[in-house]
N, C-alpha and C positions, 0 to 999 in steps of 0.2 A: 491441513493440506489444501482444502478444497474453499478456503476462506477467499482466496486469491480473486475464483470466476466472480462471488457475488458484488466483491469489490471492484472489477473491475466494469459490470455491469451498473452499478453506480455511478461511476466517473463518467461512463457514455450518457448515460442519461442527465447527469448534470451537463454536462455538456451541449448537448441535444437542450436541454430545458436555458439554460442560461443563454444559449445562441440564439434562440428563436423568440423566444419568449417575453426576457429581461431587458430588451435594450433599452428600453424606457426609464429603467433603474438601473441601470448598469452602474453607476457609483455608491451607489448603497451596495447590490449584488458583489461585489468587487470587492470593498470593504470588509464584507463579512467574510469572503470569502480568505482573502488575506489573514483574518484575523483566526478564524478556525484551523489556518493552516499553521499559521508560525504557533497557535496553541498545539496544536498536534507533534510540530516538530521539538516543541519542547517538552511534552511530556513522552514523548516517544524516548528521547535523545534520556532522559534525566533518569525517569525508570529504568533504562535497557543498563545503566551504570551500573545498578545492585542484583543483576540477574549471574546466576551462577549456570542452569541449566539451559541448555541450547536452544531446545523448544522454545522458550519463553522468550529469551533475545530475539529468535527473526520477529517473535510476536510482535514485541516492542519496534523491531528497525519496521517493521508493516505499517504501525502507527507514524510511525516518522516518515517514512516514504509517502502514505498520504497527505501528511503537509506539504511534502513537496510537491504534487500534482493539484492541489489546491490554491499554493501559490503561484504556480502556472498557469492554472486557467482563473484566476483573479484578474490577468492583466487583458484578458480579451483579444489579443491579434491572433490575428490567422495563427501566422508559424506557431506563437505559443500553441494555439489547440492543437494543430497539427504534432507540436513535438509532445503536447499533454500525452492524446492519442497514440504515437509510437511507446511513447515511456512507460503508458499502461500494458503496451503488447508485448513488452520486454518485462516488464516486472510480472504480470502474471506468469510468464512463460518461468523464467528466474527462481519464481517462489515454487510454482510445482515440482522444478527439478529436485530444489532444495529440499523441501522436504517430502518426496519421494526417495531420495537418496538417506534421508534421515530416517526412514521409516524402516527401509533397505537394512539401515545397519542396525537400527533396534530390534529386527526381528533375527537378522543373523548370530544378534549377543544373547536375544533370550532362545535359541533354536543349541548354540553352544553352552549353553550352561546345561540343558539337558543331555546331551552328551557327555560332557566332562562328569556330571553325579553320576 
């Protein structure tokens, strides 16, 4: 559940580190960053196919949603960081609800089975 903050404390800091820092490299930084991400999106995307348990899916669509923020801020313009930026503030918010609700109803299924025995 709480995978979301570290995550998205990452993306700021790349952010922060690739703006200030990289401009000198920005097409190598860019490149890679590109590449990291469409690998992300596809093994997020390929694994989350053979996932039966729910847990494990958002795990997988998390790994896929970071290639997409990846390949956002590959391209370096303003608006992209700027929409990098919101899309983090939405996907962490998203992910906690998710599985806060998810957590919600595991405890209500194992708190009812002790009832019903």
């Amino acid at each position: 559940m709480f995978s979301a903050v570290p995550k998205a404390t990452l993306f700021l800091f790349i952010i922060k580190f690739s703006y200030g820092v990289v401009i000198a490299y920005s097409n190598a930084v860019s490149l890679v960053l590109l590449l990291f991400g469409l690998f992300s999106v596809l093994t997020g995307s390929i694994l989350a196919i053979f996932q039966k348990r729910l847990k494990r899916l958002f795990a997988y669509s998390s790994i896929n949603h970071t290639g997409f923020i990846l390949i956002a801020l590959s391209c370096y313009f303003v608006d992209t960081i700027k929409n990098g930026i919101t899309y983090v503030i939405i996907y962490t918010t998203s992910v906690l609800a998710v599985f806060s609700v998810l957590m919600i109803s595991e405890q209500k299924q194992a708190s009812s089975k002790y009832v019903l025995n």
